[in-house]
Each structure stands twice: as structure tokens, then as C-alpha cells.
C-alpha positions in Angstrom: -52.3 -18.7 5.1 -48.7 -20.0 4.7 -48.2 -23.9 3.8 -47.4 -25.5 6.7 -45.1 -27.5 5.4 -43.0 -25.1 3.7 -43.0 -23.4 7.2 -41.1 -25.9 8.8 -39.1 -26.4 6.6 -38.3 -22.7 6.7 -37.7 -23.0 10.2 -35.2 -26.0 9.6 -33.2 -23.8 7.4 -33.1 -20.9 9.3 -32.0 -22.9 12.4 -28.9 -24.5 10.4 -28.0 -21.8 9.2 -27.7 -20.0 12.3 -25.9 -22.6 13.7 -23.4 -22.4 10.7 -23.1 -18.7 11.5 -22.1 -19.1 14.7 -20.1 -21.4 14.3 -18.5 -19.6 11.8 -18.2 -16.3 13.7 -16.5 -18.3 16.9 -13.7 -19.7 14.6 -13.3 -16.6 13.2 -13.5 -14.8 16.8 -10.5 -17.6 17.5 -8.5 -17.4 14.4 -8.6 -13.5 14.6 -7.2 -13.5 18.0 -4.1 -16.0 17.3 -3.7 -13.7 13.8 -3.3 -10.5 16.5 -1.2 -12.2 19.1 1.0 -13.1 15.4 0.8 -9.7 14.3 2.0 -8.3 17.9 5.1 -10.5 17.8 5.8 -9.7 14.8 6.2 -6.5 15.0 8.1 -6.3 18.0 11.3 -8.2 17.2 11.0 -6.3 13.9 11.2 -2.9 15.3 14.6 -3.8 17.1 15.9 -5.7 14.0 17.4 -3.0 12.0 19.5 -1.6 14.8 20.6 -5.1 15.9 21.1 -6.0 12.2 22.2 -3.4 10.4 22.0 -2.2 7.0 22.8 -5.1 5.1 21.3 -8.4 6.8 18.2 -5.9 7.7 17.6 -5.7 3.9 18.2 -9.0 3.4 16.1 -10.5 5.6 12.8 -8.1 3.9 13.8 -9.4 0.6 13.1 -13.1 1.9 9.6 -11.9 3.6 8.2 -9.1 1.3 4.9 -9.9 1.8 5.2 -8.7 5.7 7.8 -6.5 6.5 5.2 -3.3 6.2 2.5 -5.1 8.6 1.7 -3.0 11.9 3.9 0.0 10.2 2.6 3.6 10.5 2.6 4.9 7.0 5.2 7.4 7.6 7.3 4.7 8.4 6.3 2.4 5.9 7.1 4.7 2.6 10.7 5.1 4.8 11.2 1.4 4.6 9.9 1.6 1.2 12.6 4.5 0.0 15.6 2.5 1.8 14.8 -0.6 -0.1 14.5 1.4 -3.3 18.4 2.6 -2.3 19.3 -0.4 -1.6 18.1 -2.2 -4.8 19.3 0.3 -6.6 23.0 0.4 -5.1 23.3 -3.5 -5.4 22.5 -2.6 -9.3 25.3 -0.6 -9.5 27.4 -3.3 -7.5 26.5 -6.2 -10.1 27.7 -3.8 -13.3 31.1 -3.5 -11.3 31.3 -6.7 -11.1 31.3 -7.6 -14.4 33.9 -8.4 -16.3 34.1 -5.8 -17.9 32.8 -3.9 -15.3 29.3 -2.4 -16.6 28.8 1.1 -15.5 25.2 1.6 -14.3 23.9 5.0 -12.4 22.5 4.6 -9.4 18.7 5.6 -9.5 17.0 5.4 -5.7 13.8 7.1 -6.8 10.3 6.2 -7.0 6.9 7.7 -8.1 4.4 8.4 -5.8 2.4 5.4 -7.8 5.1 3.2 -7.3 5.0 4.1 -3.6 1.5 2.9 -3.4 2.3 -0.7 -5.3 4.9 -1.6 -3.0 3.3 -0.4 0.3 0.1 -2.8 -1.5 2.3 -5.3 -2.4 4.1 -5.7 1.1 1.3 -5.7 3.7 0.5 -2.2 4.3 -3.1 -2.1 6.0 -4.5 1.1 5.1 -6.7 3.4 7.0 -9.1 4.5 4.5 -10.4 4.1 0.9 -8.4 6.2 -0.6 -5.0 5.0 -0.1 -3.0 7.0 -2.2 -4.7 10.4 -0.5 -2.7 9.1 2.6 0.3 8.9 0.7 0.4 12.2 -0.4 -0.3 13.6 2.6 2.2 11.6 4.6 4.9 12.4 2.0 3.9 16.2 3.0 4.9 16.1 6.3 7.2 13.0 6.4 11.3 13.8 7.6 13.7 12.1 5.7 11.8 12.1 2.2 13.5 14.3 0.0 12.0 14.9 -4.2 14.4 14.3 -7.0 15.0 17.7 -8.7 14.9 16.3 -12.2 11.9 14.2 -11.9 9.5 16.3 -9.9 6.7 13.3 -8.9 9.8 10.8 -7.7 10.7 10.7 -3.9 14.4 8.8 -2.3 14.9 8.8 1.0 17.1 10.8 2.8 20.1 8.6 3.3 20.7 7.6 -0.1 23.9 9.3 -0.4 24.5 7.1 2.8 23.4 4.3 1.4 25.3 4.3 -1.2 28.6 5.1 0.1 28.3 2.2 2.7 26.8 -0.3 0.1 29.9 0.2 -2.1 32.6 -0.2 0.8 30.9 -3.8 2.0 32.1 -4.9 -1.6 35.4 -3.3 -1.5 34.2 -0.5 -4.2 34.8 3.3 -3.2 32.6 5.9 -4.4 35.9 8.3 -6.1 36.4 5.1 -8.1 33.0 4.7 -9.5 33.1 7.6 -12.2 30.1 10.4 -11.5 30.1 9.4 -7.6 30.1 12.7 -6.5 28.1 14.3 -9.4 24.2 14.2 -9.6 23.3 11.1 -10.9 20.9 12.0 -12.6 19.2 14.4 -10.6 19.2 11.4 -8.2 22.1 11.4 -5.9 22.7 14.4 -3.2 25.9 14.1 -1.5 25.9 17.7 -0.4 23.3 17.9 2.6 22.7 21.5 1.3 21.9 20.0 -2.2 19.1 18.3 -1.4 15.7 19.2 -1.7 12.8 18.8 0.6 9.4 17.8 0.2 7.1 21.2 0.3 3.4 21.5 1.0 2.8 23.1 -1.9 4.0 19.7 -3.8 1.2 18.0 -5.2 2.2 14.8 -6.7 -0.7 13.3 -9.3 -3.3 10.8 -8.2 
């Protein structure tokens, strides 16, 4: 036969902690809902943002907030945003050699790996679907328009405006692409700026996870 005692004070336990449960799960309940009233806002104005923008204050703005511009994002889109930045960071390279003085010549590399894919969509608020995240990378990258593969470095992806990118990036700080020498070349197997030139992504592509 149980101890009385110890019974009740069973019972006593059990009661508080129930109560702490509950009250636990209505905060949470309450917190959850202001988090996806926050979430929905958020990615409203975004989506209008880099029309209204444009190129340069859009990336300017995801440099200050990293840690949420990929929140609410289909993956599709997300490794898109992730492929422009990548351009963009890599244009504004080029950019700071020019403006040395002498000016430091520095091709312009707007590929990454499909690993580095997955650390920045990670690293910037990507909510994935499943547990194995980089399984939905590689099958979005599959299917995804506007992705193209670097020839020379067969596991790297750029988007497909990075020709674009480029050209525009330069003439905001007065540089033009027949004055940066190798412009028009393949830099490296990672600048197209022949629309036949580039190549696609193919489902028979399997990059390594």
C-alpha cells in the first residue's frame, strides 16, 4: 500500500506542475501568435521592397538584417536571393580593388557551392521543410529558373543575372565594364555575358551531399 504521505505530496507536485504547464503553453500560445502576425508583416513589405528599391538600397538593406531577409521565402526563392547577394558581394570586391590607389585588379567570382548554399540559407533564417535540408537544395536547384552552373567549377551555382549585375554595379561607381581588363572574357569560368554562353542547371546534375 502506497505511503500516504508521499501520496500527497505526489499529488502537490503533479498539480503545480500542471499549472506551470499551462501556463506555459498559454504564453507560448500568445507569443506564437504576435511572432506570426511579425512574420506576416514582414514579409509583405519585403516582397515589394526590391522593385521599389532597387538593386542597390535592396542589397543594402539585407546586409544590415541578415539574420531575416530569407524568413517566409520559398526555397526556390531563397537560394535566388542567395545567388544575387553572392553577385553583389562579389561585384563590390571588384569595385574596392579599383578603387585603390593603385587600382587592384580582382576578378569577379559570383559562385557558390551547393554547401555554401545551405550555410547561408542556415545562416539567414531559412525555415526548412524537412530533415534533410540540403536534399531540398538539390532538388530545388534542379528545377529552379535563373540558376545557371559555372562551367569550370562543376558543384558552384551564380544566378542568372550576374553578367547584369555586374554591368550595373560598375556604372553606379562610374566604372565601365570595357575599362576593367577581362570584362568581357570568362572570368574564370564565372562570368557569361553571352546569353548563349551560359549553361543551365540539368537533371542529370548531381551536386555532392
Amino acid at each position: 500500500m502506497a505511503n500516504p504521505s508521499r501520496a500527497r505530496a505526489l499529488l502537490m507536485e503533479l498539480d503545480r506542475l500542471a499549472k506551470e504547464y499551462i501556463a506555459a503553453r498559454d504564453e507560448y500560445e500568445s507569443t506564437r501568435q504576435t511572432f506570426d502576425v511579425a512574420k506576416e508583416r514582414l514579409i509583405s513589405v519585403r516582397k515589394r521592397a526590391p522593385e521599389v528599391l532597387g538593386g542597390v538600397d535592396w542589397f543594402e538593406w539585407t546586409q544590415k538584417h541578415a539574420e531575416v531577409k530569407l524568413v517566409g521565402l520559398e526555397i526556390g526563392d531563397a537560394i535566388l536571393a542567395v545567388l544575387q547577394e553572392k553577385a553583389y558581394s562579389a561585384v563590390r570586391d571588384v569595385i574596392t580593388g579599383l578603387q585603390k590607389d593603385p587600382p587592384e585588379k580582382r576578378p569577379y567570382s559570383p559562385s557558390l557551392a551547393a554547401f555554401e548554399i545551405y550555410d547561408t540559407l542556415d545562416a539567414q533564417g531559412f525555415e526548412f521543410r524537412t530533415a534533410t535540408p540540403r536534399r531540398e537544395i538539390h532538388a530545388a536547384l534542379l528545377n529552379l529558373k535563373g540558376v545557371m552552373k559555372s562551367p569550370d567549377m562543376t558543384n558552384e551555382y551564380q544566378h542568372g543575372e550576374s553578367a547584369e549585375i555586374y554591368r550595373t554595379m560598375l556604372d553606379a561607381y562610374g566604372f565601365k565594364v570595357e575599362e576593367v581588363e577581362g570584362a568581357d572574357e570568362d572570368r574564370n569560368g564565372n562570368l557569361f555575358l553571352d546569353e548563349d554562353e551560359r549553361p543551365s542547371v540539368k537533371p542529370d546534375d548531381d551536386p555532392p551531399f
